[in-house]
N, CA, C and O atoms as a GROMACS GRO file, in nm:
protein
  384
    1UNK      N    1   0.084  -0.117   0.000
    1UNK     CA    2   0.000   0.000   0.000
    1UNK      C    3   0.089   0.124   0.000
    1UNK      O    4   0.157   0.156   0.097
    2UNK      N    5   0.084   0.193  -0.119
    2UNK     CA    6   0.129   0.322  -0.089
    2UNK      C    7   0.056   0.475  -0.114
    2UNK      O    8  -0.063   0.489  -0.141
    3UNK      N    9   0.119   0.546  -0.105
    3UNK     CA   10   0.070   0.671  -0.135
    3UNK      C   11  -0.057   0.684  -0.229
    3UNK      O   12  -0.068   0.624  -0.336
    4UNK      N   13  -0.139   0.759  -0.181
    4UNK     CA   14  -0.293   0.772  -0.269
    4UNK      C   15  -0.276   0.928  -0.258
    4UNK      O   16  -0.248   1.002  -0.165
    5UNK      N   17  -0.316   0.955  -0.434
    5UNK     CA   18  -0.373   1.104  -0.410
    5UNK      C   19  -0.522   1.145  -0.384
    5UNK      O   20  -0.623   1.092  -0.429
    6UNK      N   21  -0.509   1.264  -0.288
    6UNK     CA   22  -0.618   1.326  -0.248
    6UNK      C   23  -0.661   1.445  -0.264
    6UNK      O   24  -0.572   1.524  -0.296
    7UNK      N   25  -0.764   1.488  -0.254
    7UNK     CA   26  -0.834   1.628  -0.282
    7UNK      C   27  -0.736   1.724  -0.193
    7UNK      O   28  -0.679   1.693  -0.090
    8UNK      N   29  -0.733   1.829  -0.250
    8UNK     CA   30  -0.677   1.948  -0.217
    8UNK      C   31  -0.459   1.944  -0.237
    8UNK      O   32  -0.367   2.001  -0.178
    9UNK      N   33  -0.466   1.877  -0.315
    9UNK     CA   34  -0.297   1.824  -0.340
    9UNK      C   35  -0.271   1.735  -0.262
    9UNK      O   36  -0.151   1.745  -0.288
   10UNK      N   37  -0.274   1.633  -0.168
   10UNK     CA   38  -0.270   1.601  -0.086
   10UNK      C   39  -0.241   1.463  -0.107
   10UNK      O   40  -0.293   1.401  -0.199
   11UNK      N   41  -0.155   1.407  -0.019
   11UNK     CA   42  -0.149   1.231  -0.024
   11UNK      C   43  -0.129   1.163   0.131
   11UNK      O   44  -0.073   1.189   0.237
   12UNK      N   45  -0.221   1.046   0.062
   12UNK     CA   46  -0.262   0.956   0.192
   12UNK      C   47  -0.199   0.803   0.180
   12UNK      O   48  -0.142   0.749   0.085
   13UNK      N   49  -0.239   0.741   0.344
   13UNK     CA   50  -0.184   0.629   0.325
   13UNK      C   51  -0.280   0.554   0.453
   13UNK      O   52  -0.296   0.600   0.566
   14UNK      N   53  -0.324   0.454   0.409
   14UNK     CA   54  -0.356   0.407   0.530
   14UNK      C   55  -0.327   0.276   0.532
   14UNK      O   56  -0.268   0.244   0.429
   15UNK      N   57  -0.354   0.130   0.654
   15UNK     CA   58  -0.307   0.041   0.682
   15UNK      C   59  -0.364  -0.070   0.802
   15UNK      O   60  -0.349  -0.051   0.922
   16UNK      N   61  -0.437  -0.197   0.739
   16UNK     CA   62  -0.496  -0.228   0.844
   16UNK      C   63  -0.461  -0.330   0.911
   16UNK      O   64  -0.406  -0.419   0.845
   17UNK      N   65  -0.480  -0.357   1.069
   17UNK     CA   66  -0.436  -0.440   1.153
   17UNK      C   67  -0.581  -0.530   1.233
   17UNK      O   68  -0.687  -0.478   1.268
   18UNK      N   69  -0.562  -0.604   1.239
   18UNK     CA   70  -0.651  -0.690   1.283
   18UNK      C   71  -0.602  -0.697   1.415
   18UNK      O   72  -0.489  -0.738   1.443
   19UNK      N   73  -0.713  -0.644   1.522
   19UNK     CA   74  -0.661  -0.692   1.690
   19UNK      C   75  -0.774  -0.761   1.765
   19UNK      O   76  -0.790  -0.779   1.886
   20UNK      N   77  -0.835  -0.789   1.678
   20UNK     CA   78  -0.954  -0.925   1.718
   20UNK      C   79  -1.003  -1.008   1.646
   20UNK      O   80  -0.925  -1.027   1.553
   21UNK      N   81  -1.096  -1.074   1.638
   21UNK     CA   82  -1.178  -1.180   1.501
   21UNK      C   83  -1.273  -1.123   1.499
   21UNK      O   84  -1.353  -1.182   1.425
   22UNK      N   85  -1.328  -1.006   1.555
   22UNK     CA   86  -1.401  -0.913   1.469
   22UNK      C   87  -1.378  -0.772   1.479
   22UNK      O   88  -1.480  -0.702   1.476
   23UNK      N   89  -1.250  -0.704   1.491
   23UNK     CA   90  -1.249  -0.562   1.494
   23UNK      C   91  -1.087  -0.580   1.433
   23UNK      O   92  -0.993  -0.644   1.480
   24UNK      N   93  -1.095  -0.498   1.316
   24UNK     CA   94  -0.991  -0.467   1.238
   24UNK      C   95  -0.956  -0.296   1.250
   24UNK      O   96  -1.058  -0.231   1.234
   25UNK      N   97  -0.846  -0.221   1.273
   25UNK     CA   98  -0.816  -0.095   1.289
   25UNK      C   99  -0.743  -0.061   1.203
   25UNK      O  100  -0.640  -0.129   1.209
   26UNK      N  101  -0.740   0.033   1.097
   26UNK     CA  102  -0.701   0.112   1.016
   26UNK      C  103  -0.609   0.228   1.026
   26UNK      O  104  -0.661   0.333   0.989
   27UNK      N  105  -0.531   0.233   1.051
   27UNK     CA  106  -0.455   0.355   1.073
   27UNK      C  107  -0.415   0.452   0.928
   27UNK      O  108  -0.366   0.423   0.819
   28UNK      N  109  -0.451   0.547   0.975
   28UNK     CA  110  -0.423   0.686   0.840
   28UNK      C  111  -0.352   0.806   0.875
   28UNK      O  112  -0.348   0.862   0.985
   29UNK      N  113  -0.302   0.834   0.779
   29UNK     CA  114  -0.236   0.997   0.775
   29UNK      C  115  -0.247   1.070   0.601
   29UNK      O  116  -0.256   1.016   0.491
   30UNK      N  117  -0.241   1.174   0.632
   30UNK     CA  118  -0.247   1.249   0.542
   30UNK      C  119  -0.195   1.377   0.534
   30UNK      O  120  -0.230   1.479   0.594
   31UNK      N  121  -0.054   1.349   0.406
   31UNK     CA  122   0.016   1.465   0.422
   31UNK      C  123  -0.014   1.546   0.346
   31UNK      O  124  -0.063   1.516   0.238
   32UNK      N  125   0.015   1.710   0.396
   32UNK     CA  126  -0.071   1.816   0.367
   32UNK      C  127   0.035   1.914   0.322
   32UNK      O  128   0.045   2.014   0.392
   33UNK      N  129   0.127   1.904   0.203
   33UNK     CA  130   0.260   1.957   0.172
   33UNK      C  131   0.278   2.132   0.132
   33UNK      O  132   0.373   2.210   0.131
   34UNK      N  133   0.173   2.139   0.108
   34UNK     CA  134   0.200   2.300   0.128
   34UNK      C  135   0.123   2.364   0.240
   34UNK      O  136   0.099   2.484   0.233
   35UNK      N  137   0.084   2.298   0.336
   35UNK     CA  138   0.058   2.381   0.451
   35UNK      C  139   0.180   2.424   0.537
   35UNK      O  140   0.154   2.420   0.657
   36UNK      N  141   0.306   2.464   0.508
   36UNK     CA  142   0.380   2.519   0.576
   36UNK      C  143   0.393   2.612   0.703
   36UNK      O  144   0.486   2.603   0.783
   37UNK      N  145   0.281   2.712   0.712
   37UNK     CA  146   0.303   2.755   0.807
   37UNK      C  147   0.197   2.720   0.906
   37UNK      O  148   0.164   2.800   0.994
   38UNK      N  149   0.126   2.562   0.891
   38UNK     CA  150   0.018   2.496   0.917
   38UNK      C  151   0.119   2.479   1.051
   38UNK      O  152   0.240   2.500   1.044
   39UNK      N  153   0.030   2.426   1.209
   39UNK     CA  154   0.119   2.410   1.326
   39UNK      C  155   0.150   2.264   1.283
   39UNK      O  156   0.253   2.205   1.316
   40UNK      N  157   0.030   2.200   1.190
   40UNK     CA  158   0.112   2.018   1.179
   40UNK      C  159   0.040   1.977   1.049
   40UNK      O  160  -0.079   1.946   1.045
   41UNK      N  161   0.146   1.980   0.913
   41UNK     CA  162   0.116   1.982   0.801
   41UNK      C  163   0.073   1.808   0.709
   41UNK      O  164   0.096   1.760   0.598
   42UNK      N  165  -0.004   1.761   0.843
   42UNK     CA  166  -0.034   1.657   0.800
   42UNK      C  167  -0.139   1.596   0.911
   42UNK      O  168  -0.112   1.611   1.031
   43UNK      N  169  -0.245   1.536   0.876
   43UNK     CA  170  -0.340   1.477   0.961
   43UNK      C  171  -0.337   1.294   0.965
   43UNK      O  172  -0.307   1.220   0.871
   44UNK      N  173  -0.374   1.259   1.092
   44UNK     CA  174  -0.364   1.126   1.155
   44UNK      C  175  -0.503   1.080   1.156
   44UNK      O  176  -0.607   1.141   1.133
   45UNK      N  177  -0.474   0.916   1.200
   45UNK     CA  178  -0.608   0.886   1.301
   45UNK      C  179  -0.630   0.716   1.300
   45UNK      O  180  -0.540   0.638   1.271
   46UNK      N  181  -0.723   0.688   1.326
   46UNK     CA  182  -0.729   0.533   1.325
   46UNK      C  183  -0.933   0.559   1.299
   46UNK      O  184  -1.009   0.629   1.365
   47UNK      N  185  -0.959   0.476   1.188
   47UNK     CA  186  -1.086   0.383   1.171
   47UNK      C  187  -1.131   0.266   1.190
   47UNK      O  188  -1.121   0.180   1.103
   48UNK      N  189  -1.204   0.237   1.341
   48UNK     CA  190  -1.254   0.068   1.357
   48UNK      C  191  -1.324   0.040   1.256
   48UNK      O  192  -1.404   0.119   1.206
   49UNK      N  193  -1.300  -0.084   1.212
   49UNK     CA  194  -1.420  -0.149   1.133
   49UNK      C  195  -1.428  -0.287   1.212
   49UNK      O  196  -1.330  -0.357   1.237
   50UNK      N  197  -1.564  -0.318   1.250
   50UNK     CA  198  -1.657  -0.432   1.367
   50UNK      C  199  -1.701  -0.481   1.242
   50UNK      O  200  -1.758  -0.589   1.253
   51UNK      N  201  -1.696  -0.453   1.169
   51UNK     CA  202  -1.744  -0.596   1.010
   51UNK      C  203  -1.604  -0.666   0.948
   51UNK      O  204  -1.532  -0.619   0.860
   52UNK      N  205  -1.587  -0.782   1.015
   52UNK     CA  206  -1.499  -0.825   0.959
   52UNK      C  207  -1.495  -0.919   0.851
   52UNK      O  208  -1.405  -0.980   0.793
   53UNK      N  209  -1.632  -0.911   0.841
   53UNK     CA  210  -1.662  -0.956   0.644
   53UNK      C  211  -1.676  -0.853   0.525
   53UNK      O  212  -1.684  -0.864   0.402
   54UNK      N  213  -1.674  -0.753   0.609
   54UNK     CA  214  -1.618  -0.651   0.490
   54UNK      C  215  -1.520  -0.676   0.384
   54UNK      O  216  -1.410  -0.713   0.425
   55UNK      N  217  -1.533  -0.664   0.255
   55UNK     CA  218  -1.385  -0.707   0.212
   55UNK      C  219  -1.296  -0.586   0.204
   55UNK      O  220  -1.329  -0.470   0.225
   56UNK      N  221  -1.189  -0.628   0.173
   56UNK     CA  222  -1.079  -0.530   0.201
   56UNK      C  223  -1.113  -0.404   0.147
   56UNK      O  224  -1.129  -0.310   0.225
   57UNK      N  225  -1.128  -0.384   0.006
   57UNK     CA  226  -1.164  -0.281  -0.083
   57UNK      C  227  -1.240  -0.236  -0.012
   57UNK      O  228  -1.201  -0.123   0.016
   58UNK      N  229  -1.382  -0.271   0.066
   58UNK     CA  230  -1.501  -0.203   0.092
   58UNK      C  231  -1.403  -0.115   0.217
   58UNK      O  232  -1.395   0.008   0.225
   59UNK      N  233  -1.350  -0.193   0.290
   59UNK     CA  234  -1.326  -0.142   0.385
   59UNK      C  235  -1.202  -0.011   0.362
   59UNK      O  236  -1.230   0.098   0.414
   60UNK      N  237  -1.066  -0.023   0.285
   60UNK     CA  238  -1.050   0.074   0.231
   60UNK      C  239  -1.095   0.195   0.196
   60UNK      O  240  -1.035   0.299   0.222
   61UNK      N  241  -1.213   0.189   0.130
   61UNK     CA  242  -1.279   0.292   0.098
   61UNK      C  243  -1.332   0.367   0.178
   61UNK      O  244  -1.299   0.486   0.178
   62UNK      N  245  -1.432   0.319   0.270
   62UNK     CA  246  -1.447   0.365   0.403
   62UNK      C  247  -1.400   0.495   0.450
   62UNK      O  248  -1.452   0.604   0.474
   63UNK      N  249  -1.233   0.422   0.458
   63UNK     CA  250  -1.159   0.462   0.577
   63UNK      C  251  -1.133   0.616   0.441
   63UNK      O  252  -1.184   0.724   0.472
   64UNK      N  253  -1.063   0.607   0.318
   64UNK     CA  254  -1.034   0.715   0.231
   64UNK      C  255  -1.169   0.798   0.270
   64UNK      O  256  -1.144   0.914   0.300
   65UNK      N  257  -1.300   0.765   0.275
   65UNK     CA  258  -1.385   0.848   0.303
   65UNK      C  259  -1.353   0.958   0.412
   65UNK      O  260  -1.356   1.079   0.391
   66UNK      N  261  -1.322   0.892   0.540
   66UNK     CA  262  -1.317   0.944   0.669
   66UNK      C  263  -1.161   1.035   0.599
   66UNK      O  264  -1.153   1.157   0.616
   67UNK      N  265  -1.084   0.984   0.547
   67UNK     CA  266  -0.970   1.072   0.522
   67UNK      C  267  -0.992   1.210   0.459
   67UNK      O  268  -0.940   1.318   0.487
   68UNK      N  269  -1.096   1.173   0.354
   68UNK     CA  270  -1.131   1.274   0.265
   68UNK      C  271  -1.244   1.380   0.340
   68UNK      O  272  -1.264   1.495   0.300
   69UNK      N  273  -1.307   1.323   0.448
   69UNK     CA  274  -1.404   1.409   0.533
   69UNK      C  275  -1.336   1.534   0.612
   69UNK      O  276  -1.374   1.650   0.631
   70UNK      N  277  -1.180   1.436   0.664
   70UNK     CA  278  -1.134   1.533   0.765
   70UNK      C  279  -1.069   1.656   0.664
   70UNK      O  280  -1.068   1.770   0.711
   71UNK      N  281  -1.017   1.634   0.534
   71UNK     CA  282  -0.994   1.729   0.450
   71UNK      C  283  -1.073   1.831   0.449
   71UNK      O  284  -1.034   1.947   0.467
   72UNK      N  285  -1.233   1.785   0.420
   72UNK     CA  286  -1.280   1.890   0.388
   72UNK      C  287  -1.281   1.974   0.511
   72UNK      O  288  -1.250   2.093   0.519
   73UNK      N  289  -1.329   1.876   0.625
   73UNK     CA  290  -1.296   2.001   0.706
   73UNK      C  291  -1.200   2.091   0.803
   73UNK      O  292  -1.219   2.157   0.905
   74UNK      N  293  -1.109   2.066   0.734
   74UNK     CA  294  -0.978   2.142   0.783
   74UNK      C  295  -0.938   2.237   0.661
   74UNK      O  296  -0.865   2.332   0.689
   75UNK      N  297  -0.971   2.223   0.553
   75UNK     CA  298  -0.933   2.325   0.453
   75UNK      C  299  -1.002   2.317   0.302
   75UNK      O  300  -0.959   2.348   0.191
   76UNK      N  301  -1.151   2.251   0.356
   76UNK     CA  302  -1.249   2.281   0.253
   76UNK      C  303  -1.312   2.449   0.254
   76UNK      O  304  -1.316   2.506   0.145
   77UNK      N  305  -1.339   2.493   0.328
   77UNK     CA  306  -1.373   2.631   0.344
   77UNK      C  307  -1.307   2.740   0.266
   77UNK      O  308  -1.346   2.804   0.168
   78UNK      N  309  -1.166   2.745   0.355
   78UNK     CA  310  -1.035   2.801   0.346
   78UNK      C  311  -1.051   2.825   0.171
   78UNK      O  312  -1.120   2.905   0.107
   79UNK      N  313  -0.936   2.697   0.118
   79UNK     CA  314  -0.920   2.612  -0.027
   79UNK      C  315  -1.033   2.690  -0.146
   79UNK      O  316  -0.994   2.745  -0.249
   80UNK      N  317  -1.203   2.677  -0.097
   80UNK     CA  318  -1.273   2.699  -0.216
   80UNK      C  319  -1.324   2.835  -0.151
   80UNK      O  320  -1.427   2.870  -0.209
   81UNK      N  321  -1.288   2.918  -0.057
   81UNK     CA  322  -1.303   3.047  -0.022
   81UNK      C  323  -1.179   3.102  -0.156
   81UNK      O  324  -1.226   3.175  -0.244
   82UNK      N  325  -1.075   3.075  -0.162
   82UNK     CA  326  -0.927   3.121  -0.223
   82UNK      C  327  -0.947   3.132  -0.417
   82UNK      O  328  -0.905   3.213  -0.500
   83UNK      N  329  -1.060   2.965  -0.430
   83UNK     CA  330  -1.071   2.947  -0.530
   83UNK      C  331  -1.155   3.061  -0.616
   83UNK      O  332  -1.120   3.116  -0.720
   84UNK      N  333  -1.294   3.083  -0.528
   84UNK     CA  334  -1.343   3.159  -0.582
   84UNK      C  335  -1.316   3.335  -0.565
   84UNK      O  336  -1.381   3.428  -0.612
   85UNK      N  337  -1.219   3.335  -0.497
   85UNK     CA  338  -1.182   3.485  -0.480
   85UNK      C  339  -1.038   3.488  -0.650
   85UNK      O  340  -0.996   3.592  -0.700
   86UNK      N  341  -1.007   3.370  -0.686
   86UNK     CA  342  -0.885   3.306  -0.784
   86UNK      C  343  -0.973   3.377  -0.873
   86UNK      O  344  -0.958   3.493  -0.911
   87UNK      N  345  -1.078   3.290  -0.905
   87UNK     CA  346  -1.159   3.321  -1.052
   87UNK      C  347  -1.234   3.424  -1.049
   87UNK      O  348  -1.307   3.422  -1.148
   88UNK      N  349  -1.261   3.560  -0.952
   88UNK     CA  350  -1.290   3.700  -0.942
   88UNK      C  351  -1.237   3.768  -1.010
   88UNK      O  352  -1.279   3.833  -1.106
   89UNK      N  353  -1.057   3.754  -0.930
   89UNK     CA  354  -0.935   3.807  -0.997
   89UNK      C  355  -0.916   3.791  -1.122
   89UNK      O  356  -0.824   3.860  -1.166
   90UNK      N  357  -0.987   3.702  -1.222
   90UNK     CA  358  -0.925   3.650  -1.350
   90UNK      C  359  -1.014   3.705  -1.478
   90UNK      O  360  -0.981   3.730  -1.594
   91UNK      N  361  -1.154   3.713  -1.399
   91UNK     CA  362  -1.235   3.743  -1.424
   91UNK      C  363  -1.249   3.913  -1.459
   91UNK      O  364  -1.305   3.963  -1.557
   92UNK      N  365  -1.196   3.966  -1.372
   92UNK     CA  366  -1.149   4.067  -1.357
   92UNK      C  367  -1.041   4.150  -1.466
   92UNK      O  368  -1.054   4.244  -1.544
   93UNK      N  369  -0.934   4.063  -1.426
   93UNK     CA  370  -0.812   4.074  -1.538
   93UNK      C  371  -0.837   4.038  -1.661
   93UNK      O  372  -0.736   4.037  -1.732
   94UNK      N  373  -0.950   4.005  -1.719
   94UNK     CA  374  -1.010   3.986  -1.887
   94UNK      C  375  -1.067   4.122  -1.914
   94UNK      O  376  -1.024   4.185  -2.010
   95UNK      N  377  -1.183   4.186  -1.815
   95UNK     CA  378  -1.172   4.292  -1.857
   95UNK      C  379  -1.147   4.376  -1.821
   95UNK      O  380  -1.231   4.466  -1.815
   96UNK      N  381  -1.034   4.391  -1.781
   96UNK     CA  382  -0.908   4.556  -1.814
   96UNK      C  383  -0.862   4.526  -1.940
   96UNK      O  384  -0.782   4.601  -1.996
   0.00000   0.00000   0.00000
């Protein structure tokens, strides 16, 4: 398993461990490479999954969900606040 790209430039990774015969834990991060003057330019965490007939894929996905959730909300706002102030400016600069 390696690196997955994600929304907002971003790449993830996650990884699962089985610590019962029915609870499998997922561990994730997601690095966040141009947040530089971010206090921690990358987000963590762990996803239980209690279905351990899930198959792998399903369960994968899942967890990219929860990855892709915490994106939005740490710099979904921000990100498409920037975007649409981007295409004002451009908008703008066509007619001058």
């Amino acid at each position: 398993m390696g690196w997955e790209a994600l929304p907002y430039d971003c790449v993830g990774m996650a990884r699962p461990a089985r610590v019962s015969d029915t609870r499998i834990v997922w561990s994730w991060i997601v690095l966040v490479p141009w947040a530089v003057n971010d206090s921690k330019p990358w987000l963590d965490g762990a996803e239980i999954i209690d279905n351990p007939l899930m198959k792998d894929a399903a369960q994968k996905e899942q967890v990219f969900g929860v990855m892709r959730a915490a994106l939005d909300a740490r710099y979904g706002g921000a990100v498409g606040s920037r975007a649409v102030d981007d295409l004002l400016k451009s908008l703008e600069d066509e007619l001058e």
